[in-house]
DOFI-795433 format. One record per residue: residue number from 1; residue in three letters; x, y, z of N, C-alpha, C, O in turn. Coordinates in steps of 0.2 Angstrom, whole numbers. Atoms other than C-alpha are relative to their C-alpha. Last residue first. Layout:
{NUM 'ALA' {X Y Z} {X Y Z} {X Y Z} {X Y Z}}
...
//
This chain:
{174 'UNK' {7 -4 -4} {7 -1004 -103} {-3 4 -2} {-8 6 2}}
{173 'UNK' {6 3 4} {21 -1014 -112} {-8 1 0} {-12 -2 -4}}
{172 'UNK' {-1 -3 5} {35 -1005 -103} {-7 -1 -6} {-9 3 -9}}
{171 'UNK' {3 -7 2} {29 -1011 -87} {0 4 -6} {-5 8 -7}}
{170 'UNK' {8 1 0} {34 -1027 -88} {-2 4 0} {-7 4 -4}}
{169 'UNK' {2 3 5} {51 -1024 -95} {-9 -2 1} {-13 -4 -3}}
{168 'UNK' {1 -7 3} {52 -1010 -81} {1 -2 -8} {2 2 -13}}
{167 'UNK' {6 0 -1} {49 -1026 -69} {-2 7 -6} {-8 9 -7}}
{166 'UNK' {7 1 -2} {61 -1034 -73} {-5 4 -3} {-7 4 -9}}
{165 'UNK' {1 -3 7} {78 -1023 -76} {-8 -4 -1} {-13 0 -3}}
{164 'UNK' {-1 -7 2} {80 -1023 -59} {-3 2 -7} {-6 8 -9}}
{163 'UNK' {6 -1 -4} {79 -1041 -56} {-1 7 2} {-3 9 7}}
{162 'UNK' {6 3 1} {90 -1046 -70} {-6 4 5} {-11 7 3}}
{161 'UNK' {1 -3 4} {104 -1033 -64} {-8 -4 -4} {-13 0 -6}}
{160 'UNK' {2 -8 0} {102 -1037 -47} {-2 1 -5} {-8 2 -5}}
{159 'UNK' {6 0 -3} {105 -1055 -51} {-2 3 2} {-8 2 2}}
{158 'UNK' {2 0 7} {120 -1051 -67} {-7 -3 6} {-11 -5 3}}
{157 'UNK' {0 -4 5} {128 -1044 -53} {-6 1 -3} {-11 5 -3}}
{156 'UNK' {2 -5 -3} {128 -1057 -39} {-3 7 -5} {-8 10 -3}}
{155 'UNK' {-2 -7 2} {134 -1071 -49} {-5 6 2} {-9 8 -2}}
{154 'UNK' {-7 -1 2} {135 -1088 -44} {3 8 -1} {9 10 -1}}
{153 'UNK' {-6 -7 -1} {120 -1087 -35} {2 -2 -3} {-1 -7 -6}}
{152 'UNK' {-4 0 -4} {111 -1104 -40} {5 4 5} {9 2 10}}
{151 'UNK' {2 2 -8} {97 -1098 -45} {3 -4 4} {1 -5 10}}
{150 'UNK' {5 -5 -5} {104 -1084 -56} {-2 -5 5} {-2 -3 11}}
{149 'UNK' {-7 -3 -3} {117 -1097 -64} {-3 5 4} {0 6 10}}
{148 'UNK' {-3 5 -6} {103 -1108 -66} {4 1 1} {7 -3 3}}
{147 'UNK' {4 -2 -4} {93 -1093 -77} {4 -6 5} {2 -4 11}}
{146 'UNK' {2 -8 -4} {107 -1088 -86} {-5 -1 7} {-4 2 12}}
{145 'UNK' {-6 -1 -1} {110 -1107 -94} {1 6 7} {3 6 13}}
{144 'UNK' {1 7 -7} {91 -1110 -97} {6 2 5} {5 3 11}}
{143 'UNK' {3 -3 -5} {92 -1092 -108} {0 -6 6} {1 -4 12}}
{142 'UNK' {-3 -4 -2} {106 -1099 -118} {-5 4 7} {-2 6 12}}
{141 'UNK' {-3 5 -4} {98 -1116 -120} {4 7 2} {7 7 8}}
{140 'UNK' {4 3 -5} {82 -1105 -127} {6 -4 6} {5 -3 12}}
{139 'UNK' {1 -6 -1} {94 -1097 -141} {-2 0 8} {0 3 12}}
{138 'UNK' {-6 -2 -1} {102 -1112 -147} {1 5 7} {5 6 12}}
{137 'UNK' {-2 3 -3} {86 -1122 -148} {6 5 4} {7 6 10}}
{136 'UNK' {6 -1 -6} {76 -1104 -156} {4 -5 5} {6 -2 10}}
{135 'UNK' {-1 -9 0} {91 -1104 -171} {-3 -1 7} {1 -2 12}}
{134 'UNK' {-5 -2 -4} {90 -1124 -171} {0 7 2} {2 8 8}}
{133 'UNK' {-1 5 -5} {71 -1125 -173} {7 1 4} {7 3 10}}
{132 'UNK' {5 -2 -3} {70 -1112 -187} {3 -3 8} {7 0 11}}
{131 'UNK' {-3 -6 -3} {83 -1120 -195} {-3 5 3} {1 9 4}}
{130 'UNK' {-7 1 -3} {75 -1136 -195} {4 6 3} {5 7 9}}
{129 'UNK' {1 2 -5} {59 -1128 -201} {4 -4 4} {3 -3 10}}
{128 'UNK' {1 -7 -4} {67 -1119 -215} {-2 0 7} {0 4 11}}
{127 'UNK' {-6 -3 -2} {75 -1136 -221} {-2 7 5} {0 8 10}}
{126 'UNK' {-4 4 -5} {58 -1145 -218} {7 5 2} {8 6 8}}
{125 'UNK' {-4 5 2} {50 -1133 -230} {4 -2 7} {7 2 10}}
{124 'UNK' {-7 -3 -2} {33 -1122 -225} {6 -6 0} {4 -11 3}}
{123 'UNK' {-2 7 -4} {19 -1125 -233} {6 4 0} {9 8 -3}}
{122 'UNK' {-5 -6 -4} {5 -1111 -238} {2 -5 2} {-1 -8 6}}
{121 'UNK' {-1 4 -9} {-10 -1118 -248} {7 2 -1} {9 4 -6}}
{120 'UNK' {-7 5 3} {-16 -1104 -261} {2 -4 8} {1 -3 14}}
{119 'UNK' {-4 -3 -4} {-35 -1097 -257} {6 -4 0} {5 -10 2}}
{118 'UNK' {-7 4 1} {-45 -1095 -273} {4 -1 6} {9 4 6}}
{117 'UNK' {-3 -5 -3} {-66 -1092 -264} {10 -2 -2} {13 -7 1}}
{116 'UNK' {-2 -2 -6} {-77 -1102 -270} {6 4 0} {9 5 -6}}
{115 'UNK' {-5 5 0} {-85 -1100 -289} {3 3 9} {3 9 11}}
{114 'UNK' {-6 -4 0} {-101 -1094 -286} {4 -4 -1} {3 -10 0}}
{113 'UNK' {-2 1 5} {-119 -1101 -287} {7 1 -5} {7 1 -12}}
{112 'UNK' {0 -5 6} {-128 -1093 -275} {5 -3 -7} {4 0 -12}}
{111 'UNK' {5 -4 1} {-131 -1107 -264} {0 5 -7} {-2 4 -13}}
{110 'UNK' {4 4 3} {-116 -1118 -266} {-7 2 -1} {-10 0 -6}}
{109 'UNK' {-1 1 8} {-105 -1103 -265} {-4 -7 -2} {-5 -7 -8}}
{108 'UNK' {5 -3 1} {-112 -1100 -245} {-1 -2 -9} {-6 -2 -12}}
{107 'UNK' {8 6 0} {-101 -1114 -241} {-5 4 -2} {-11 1 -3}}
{106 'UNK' {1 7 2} {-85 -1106 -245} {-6 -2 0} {-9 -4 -5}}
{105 'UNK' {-1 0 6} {-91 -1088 -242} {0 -8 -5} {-3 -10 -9}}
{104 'UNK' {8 -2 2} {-96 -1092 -224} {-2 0 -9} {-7 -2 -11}}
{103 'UNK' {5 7 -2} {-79 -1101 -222} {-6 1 -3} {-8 -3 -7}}
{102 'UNK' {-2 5 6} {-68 -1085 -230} {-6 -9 1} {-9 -12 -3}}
{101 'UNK' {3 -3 4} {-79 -1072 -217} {2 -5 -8} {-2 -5 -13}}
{100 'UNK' {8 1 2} {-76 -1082 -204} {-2 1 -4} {-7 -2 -5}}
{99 'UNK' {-1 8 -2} {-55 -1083 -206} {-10 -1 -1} {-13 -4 -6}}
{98 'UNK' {-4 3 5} {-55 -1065 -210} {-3 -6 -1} {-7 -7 -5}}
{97 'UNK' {3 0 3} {-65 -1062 -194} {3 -2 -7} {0 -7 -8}}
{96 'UNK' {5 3 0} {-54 -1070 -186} {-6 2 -7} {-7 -1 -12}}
{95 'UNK' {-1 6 5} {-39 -1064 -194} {-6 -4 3} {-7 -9 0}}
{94 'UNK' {0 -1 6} {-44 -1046 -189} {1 -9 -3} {-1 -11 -9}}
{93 'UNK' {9 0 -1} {-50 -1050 -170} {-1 -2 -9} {-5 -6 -12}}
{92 'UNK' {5 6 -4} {-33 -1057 -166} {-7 1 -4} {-10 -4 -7}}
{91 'UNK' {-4 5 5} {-22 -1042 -176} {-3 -8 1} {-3 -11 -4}}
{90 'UNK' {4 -2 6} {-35 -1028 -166} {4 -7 -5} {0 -10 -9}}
{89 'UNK' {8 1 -1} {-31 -1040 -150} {-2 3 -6} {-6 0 -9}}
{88 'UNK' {1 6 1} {-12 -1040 -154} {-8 0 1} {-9 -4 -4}}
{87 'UNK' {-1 5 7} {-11 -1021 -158} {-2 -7 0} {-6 -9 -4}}
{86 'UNK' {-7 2 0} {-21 -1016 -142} {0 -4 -6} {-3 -8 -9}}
{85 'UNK' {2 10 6} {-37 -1008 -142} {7 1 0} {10 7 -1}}
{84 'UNK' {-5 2 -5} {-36 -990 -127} {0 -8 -5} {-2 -13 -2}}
{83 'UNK' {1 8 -3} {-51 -983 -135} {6 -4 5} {4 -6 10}}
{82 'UNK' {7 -1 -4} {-44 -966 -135} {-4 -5 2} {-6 -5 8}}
{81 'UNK' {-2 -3 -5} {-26 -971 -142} {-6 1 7} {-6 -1 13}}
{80 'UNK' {-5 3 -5} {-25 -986 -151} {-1 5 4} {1 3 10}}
{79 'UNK' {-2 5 -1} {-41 -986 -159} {5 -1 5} {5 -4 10}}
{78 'UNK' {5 3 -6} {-44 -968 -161} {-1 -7 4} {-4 -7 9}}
{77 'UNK' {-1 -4 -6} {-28 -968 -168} {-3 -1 4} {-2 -3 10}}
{76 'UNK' {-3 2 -5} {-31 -980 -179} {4 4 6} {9 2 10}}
{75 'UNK' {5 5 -2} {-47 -973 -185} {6 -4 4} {4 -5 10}}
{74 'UNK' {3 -1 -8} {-38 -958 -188} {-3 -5 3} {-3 -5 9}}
{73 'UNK' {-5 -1 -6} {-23 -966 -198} {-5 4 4} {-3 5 10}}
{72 'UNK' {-4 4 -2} {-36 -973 -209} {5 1 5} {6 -4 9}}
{71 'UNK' {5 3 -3} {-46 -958 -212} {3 -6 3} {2 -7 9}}
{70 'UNK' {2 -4 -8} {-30 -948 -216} {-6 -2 4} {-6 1 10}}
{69 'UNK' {-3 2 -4} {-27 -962 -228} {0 2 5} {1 0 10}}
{68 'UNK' {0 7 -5} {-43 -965 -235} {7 -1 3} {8 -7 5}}
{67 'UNK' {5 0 -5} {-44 -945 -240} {-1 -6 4} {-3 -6 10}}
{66 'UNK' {-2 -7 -5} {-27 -943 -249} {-5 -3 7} {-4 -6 12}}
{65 'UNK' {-3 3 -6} {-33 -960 -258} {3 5 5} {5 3 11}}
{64 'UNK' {3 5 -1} {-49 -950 -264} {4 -3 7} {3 -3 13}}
{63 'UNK' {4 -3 -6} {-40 -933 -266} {-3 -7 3} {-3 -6 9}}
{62 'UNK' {4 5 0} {-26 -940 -277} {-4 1 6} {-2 -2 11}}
{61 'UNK' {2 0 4} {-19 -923 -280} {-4 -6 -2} {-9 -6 -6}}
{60 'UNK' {8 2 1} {-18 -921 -261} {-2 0 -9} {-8 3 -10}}
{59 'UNK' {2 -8 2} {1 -915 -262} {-7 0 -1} {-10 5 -4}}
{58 'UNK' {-2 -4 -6} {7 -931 -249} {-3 7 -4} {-4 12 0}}
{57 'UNK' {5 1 -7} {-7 -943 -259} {4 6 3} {0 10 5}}
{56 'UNK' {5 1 1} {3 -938 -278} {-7 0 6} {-12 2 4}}
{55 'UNK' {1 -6 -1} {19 -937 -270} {-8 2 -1} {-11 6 2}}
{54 'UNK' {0 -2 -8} {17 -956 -264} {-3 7 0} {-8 9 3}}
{53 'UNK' {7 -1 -4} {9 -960 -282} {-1 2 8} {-6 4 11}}
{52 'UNK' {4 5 1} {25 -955 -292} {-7 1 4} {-10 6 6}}
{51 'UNK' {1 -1 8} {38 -940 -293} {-7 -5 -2} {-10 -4 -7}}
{50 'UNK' {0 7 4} {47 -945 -279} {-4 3 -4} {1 6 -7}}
{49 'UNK' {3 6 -6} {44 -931 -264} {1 -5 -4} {0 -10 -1}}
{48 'UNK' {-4 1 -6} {57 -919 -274} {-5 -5 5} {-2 -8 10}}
{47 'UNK' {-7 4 1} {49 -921 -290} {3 -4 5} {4 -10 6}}
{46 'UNK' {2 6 3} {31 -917 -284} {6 -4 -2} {7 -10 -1}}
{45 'UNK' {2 3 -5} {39 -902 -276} {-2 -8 -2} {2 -12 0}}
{44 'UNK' {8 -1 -1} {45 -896 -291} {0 -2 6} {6 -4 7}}
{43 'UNK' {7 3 1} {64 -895 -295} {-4 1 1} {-4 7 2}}
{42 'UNK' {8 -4 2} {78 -883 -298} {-4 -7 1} {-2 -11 -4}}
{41 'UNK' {4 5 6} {92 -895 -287} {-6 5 -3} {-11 7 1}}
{40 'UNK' {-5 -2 3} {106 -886 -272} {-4 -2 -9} {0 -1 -14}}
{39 'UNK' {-7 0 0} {98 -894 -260} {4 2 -8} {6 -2 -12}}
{38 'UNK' {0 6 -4} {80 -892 -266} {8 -2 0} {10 -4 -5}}
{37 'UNK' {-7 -2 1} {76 -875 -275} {1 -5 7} {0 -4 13}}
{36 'UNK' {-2 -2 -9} {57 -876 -279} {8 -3 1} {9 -8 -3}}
{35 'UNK' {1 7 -5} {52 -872 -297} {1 0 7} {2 6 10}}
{34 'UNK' {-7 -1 -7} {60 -859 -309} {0 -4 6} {5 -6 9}}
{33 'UNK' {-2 7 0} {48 -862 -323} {5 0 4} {9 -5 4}}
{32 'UNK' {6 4 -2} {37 -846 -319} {4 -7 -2} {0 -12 -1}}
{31 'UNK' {2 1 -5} {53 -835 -319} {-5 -7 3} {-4 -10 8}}
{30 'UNK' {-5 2 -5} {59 -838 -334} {-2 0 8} {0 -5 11}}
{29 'UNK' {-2 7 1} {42 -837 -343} {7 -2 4} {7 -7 6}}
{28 'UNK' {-7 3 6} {42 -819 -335} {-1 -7 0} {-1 -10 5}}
{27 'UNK' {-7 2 1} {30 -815 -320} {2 -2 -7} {-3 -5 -10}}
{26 'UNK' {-3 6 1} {12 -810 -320} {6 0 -4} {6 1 -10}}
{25 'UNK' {-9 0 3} {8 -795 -310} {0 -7 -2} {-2 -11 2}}
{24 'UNK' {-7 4 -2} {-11 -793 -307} {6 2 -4} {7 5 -9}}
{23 'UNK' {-6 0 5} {-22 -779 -311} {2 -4 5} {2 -3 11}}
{22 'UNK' {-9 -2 -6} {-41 -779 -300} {8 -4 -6} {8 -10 -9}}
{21 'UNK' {-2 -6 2} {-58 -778 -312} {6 2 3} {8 8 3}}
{20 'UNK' {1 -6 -6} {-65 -790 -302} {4 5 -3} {6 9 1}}
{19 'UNK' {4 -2 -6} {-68 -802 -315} {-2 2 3} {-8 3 4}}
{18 'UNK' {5 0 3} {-59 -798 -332} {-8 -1 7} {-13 2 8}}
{17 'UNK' {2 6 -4} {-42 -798 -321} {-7 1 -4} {-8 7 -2}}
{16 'UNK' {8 1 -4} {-34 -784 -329} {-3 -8 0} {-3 -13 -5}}
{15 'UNK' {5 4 2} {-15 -789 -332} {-6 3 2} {-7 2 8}}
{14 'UNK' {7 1 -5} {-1 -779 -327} {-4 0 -6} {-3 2 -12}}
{13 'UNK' {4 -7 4} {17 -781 -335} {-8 -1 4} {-9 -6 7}}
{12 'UNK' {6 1 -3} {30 -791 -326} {-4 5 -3} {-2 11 -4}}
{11 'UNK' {0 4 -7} {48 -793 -330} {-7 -2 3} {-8 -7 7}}
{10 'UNK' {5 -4 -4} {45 -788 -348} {1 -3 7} {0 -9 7}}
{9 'UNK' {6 4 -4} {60 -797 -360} {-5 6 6} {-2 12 8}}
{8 'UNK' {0 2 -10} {73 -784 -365} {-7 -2 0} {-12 1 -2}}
{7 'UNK' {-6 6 -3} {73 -788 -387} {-2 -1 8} {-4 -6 10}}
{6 'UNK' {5 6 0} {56 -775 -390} {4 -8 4} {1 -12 8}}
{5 'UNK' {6 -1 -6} {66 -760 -381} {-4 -6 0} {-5 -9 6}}
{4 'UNK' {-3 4 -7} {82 -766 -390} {-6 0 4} {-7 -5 7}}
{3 'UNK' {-4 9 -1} {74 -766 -406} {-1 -3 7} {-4 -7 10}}
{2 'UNK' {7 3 -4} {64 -746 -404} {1 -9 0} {-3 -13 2}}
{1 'UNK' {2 -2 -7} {84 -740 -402} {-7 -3 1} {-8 -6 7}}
//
């Protein structure tokens, strides 16, 4: 009889807290490995987002890079939204500077006495550039096609529809 008593596991037995003098409950080792219940899967959280550096940023245990992304996505918020800076002109301003800041280094490395700056040359191959070419010719001679079928009349539709759709491709960009 005093066996079975010790055998049934404790569901929860109370603890004093050595601090504030207040009893907690703390659950059964089955209990506390029980995890979070994701379609139909005992996993973790940390599992269930990937298990790697993403979940790592999305559960803030990497409080640093946590902090330079929610900084980062304020800044471009503030950027696009409150400022009103548009992506081509932030993508404009950044390869400039980029661009000034490789030059000034180039030539500054004779002064301090640095090695210049490694930057790999970038060529692009005739074949990709043929096909480049054609894909865009093909593409271009379709647009010429449309547009002298629209200034000719021939087709009443597709000139409405053109001139309709217009202005709410210009506008959309605004």
């Amino acid at each position: 009889m005093a066996g079975s008593a010790e055998e049934a596991p404790a569901a929860a037995s109370p603890v004093a807290s050595p601090r504030d003098g207040v009893t907690e409950e703390t659950a059964s080792p089955a209990a506390r490995s029980r995890g979070f219940w994701l379609l139909g899967e005992d996993k973790s959280v940390h599992k269930a987002l990937g298990g790697g550096k993403t979940a790592d940023v999305l559960l803030w245990k990497d409080t640093k890079t946590s902090a330079a992304v929610v900084g980062g996505a304020t800044i471009l918020w503030l950027l696009f939204e409150v400022v009103e800076y548009h992506l081509l002109t932030l993508a404009s301003h950044v390869m400039i500077a980029t661009l000034t800041i490789l030059f000034l280094w180039s030539n500054a490395t004779v002064f301090i006495k640095k090695s210049p700056p490694d930057v790999p040359e970038v060529q692009i191959s005739e074949e990709l550039a043929v096909n480049i070419a054609l894909a865009l010719r093909a593409d271009i001679n379709k647009a010429l096609v449309l547009l002298r079928e629209l200034a000719l009349g021939h087709d009443l539709m597709k000139f409405l529809g053109v001139n309709l759709k217009q202005p709410l491709l210009c506008y959309s960009f605004y």
